[in-house]
N, CA, C and O atoms as a GROMACS GRO file, in nm:
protein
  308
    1UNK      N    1 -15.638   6.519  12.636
    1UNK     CA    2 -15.779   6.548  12.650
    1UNK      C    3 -15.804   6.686  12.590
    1UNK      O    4 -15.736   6.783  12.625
    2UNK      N    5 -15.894   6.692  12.507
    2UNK     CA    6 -15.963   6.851  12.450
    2UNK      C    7 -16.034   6.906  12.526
    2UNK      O    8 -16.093   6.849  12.618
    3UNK      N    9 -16.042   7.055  12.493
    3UNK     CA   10 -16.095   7.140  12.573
    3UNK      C   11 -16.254   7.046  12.559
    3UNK      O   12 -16.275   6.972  12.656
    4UNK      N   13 -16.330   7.045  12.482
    4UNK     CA   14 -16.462   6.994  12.448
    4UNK      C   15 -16.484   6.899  12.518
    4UNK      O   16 -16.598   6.904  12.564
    5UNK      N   17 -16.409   6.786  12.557
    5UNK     CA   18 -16.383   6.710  12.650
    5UNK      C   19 -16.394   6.758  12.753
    5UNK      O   20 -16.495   6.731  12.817
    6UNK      N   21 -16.320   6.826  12.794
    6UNK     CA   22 -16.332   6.892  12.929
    6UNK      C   23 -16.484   6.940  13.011
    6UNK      O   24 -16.522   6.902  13.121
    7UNK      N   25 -16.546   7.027  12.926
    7UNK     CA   26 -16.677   7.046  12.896
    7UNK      C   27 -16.768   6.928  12.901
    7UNK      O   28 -16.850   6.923  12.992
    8UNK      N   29 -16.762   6.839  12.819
    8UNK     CA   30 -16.870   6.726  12.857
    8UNK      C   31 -16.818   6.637  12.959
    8UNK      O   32 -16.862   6.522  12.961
    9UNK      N   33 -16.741   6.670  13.035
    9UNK     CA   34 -16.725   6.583  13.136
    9UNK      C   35 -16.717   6.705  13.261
    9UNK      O   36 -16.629   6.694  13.346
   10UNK      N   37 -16.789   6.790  13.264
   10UNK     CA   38 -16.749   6.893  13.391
   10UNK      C   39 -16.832   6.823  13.462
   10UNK      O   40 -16.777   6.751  13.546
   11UNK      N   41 -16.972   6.817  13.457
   11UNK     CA   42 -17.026   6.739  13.580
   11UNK      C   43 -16.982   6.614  13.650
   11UNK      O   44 -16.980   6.594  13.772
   12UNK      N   45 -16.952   6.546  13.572
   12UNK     CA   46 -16.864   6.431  13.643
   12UNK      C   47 -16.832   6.492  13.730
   12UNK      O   48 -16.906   6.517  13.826
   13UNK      N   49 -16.629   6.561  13.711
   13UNK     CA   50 -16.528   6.625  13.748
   13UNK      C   51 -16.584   6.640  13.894
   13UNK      O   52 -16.538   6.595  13.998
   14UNK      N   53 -16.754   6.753  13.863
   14UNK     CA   54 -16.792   6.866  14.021
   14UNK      C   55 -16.863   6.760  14.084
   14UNK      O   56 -16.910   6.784  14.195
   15UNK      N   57 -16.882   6.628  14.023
   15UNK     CA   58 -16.938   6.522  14.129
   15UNK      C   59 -16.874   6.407  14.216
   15UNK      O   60 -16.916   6.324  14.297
   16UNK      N   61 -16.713   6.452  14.140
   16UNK     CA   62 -16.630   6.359  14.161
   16UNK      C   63 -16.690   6.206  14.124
   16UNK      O   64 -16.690   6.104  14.192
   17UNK      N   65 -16.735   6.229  14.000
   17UNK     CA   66 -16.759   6.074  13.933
   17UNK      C   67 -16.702   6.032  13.818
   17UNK      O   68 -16.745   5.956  13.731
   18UNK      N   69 -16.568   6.108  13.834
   18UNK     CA   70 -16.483   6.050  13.682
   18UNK      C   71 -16.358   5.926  13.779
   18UNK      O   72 -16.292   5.938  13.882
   19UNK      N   73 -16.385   5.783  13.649
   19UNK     CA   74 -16.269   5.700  13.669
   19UNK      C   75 -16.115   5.738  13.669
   19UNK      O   76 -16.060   5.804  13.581
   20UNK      N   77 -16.051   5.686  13.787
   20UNK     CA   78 -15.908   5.793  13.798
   20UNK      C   79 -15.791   5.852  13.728
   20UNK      O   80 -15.712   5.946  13.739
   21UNK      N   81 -15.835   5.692  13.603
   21UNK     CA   82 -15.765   5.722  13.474
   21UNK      C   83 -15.814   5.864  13.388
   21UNK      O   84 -15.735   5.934  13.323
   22UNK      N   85 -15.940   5.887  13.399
   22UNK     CA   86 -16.000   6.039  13.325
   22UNK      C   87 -15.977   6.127  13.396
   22UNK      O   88 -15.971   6.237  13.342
   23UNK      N   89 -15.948   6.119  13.584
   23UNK     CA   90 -15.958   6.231  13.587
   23UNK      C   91 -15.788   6.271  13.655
   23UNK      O   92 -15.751   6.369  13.719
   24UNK      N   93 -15.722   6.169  13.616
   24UNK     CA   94 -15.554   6.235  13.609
   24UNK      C   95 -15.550   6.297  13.453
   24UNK      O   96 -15.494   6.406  13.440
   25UNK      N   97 -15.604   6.237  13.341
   25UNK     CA   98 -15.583   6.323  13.178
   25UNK      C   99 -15.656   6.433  13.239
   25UNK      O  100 -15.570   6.517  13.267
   26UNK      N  101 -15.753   6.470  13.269
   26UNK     CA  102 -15.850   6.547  13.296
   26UNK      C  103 -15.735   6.680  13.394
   26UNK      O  104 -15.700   6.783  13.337
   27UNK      N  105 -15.707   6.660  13.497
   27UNK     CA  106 -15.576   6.764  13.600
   27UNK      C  107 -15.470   6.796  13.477
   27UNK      O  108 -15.439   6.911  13.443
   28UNK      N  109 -15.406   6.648  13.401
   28UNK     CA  110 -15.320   6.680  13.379
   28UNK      C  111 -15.372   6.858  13.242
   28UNK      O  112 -15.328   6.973  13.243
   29UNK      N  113 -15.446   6.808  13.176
   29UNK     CA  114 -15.496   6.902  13.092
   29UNK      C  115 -15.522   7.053  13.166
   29UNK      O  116 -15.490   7.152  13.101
   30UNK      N  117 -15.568   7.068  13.274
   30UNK     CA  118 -15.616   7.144  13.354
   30UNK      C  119 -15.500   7.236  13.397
   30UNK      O  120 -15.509   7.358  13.394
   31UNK      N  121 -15.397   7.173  13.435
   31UNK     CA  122 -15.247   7.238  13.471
   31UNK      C  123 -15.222   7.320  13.368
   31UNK      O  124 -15.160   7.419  13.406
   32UNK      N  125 -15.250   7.320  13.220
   32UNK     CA  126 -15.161   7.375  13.182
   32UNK      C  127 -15.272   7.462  13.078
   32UNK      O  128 -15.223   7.534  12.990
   33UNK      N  129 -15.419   7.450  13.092
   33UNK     CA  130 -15.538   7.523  12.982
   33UNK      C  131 -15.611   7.599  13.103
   33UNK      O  132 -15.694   7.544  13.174
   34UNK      N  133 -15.569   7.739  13.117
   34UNK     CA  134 -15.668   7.836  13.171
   34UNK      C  135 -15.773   7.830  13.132
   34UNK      O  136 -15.865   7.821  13.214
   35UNK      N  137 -15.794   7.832  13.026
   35UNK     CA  138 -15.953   7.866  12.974
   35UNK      C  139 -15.994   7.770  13.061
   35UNK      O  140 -16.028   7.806  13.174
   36UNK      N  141 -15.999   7.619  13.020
   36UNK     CA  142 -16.050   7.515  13.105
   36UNK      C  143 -16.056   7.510  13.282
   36UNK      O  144 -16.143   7.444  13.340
   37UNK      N  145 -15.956   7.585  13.353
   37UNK     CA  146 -15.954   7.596  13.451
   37UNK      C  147 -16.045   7.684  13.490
   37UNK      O  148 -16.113   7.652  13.588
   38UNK      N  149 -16.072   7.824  13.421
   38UNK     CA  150 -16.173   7.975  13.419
   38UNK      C  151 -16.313   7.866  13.427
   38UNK      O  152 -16.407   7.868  13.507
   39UNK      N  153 -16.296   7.808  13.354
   39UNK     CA  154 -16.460   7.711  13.378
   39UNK      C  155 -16.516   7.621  13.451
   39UNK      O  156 -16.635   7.605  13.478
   40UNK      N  157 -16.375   7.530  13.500
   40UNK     CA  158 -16.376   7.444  13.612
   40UNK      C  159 -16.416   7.560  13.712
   40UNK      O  160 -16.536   7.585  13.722
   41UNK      N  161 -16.328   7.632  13.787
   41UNK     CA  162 -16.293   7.708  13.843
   41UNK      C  163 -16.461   7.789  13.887
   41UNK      O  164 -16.530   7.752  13.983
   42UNK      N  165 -16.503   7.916  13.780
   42UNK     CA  166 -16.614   7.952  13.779
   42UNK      C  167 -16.795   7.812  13.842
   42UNK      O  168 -16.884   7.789  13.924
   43UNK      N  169 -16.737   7.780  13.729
   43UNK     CA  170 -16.866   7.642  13.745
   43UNK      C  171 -16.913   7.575  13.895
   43UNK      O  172 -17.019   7.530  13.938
   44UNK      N  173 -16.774   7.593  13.949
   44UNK     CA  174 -16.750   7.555  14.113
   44UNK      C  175 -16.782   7.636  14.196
   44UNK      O  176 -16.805   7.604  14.312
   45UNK      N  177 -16.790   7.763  14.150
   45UNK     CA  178 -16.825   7.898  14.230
   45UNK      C  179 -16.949   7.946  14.270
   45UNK      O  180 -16.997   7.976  14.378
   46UNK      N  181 -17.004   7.944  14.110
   46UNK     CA  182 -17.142   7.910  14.089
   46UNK      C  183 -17.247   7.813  14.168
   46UNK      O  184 -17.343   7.845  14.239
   47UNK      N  185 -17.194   7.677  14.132
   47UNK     CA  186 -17.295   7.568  14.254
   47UNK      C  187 -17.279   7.623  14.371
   47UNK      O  188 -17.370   7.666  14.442
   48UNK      N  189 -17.125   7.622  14.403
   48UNK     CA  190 -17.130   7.644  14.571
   48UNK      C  191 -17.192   7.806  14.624
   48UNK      O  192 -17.262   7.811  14.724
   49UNK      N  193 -17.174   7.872  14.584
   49UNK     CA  194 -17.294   7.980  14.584
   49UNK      C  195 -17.436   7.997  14.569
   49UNK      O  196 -17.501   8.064  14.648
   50UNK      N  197 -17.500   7.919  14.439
   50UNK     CA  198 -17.645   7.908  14.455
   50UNK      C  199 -17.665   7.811  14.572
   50UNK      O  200 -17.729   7.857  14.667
   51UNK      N  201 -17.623   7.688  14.581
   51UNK     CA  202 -17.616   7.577  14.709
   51UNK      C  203 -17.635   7.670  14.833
   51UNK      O  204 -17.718   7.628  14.914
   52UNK      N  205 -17.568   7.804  14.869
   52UNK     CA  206 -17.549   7.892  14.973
   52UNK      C  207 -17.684   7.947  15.000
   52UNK      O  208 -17.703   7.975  15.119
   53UNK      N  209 -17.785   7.971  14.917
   53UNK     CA  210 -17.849   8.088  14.915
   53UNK      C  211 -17.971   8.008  14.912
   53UNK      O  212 -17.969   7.888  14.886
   54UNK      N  213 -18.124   8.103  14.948
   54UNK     CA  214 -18.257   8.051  14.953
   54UNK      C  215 -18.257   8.072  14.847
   54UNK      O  216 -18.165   8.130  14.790
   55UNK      N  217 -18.411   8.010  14.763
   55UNK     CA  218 -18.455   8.009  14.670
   55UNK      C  219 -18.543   8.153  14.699
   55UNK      O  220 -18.588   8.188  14.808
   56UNK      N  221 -18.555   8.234  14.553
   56UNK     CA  222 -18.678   8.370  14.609
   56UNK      C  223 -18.799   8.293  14.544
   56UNK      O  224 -18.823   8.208  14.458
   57UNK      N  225 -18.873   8.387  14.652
   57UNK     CA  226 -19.026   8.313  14.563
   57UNK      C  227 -19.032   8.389  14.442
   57UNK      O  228 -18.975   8.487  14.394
   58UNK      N  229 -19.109   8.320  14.414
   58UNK     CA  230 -19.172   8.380  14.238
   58UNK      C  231 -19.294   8.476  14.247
   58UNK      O  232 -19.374   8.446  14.336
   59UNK      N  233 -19.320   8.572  14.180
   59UNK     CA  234 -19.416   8.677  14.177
   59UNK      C  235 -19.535   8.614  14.165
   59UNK      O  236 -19.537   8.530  14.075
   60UNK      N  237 -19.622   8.626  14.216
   60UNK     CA  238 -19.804   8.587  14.249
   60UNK      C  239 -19.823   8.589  14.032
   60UNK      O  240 -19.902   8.504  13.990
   61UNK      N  241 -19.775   8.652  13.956
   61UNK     CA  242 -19.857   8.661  13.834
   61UNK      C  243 -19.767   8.529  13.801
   61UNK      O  244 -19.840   8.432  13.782
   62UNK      N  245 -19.635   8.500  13.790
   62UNK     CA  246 -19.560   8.391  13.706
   62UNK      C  247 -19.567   8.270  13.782
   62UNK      O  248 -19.512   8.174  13.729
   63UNK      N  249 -19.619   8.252  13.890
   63UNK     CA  250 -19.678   8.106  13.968
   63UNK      C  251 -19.781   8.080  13.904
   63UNK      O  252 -19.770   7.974  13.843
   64UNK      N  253 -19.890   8.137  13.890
   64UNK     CA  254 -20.012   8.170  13.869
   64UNK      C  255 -20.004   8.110  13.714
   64UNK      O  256 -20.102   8.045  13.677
   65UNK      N  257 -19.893   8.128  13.622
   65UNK     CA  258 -19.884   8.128  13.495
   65UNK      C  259 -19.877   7.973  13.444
   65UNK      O  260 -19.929   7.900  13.360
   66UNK      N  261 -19.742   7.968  13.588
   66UNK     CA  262 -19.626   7.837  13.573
   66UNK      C  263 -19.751   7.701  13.603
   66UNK      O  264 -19.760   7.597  13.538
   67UNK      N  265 -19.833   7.743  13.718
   67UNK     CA  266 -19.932   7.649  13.774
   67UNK      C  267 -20.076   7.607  13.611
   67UNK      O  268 -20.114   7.493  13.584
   68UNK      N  269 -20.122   7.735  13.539
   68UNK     CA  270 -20.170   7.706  13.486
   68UNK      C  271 -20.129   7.630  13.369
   68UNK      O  272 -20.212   7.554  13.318
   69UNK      N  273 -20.005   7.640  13.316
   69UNK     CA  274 -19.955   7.567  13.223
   69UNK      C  275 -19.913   7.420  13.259
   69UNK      O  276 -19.912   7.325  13.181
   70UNK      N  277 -19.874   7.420  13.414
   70UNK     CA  278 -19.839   7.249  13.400
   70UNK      C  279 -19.953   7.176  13.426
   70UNK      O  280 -19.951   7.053  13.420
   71UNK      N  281 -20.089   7.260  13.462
   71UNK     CA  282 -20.224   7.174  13.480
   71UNK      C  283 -20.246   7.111  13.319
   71UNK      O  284 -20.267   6.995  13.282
   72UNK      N  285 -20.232   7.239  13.243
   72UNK     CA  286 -20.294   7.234  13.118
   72UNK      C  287 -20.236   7.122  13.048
   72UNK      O  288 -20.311   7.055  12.978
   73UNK      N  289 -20.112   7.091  13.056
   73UNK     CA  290 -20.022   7.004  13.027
   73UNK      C  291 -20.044   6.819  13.077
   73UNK      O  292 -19.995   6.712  13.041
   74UNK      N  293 -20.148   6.867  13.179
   74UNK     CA  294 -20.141   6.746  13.242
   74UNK      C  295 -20.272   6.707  13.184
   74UNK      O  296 -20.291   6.587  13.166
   75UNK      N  297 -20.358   6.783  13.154
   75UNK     CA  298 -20.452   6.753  13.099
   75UNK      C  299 -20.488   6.663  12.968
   75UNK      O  300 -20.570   6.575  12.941
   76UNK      N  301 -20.369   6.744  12.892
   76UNK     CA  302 -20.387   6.718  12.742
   76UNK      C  303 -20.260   6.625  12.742
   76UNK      O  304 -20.165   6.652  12.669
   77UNK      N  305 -20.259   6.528  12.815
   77UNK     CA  306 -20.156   6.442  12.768
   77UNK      C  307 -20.199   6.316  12.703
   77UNK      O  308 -20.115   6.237  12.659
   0.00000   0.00000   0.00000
């Protein structure tokens, strides 16, 4: 399995939705490519950390912005 591989299949991997045959090539590759692991690894850190945390609200001017653009959007469709 290629690193690039590795990459388009990370979400699988963090959803545990790869078939067992992909995801033994998938470990076995993993054992022995840091880089690929630095990303597995990180990528996992990442979800489970934002997953941890509230959302912040958004500043009164970029709601204000976000709201007028998806009206406008809805308008002109």
């Amino acid at each position: 399995m290629s690193c690039k591989e590795i990459v388009r299949r990370l979400s699988d991997l963090l959803e545990g939705a790869l078939e067992p045959a992909v995801f033994d090539r998938l470990s076995r590759h993993l054992e022995y490519c840091e880089h690929c692991r630095a990303i597995v690894d990180t990528t996992r850190h990442t979800i489970r950390f934002y997953c941890d945390t509230e959302p912040l609200p958004l500043p009164d001017d970029v709601q204000g912005s976000l709201d007028r653009a998806l009206a406008d959007k809805l308008t002109h469709r």
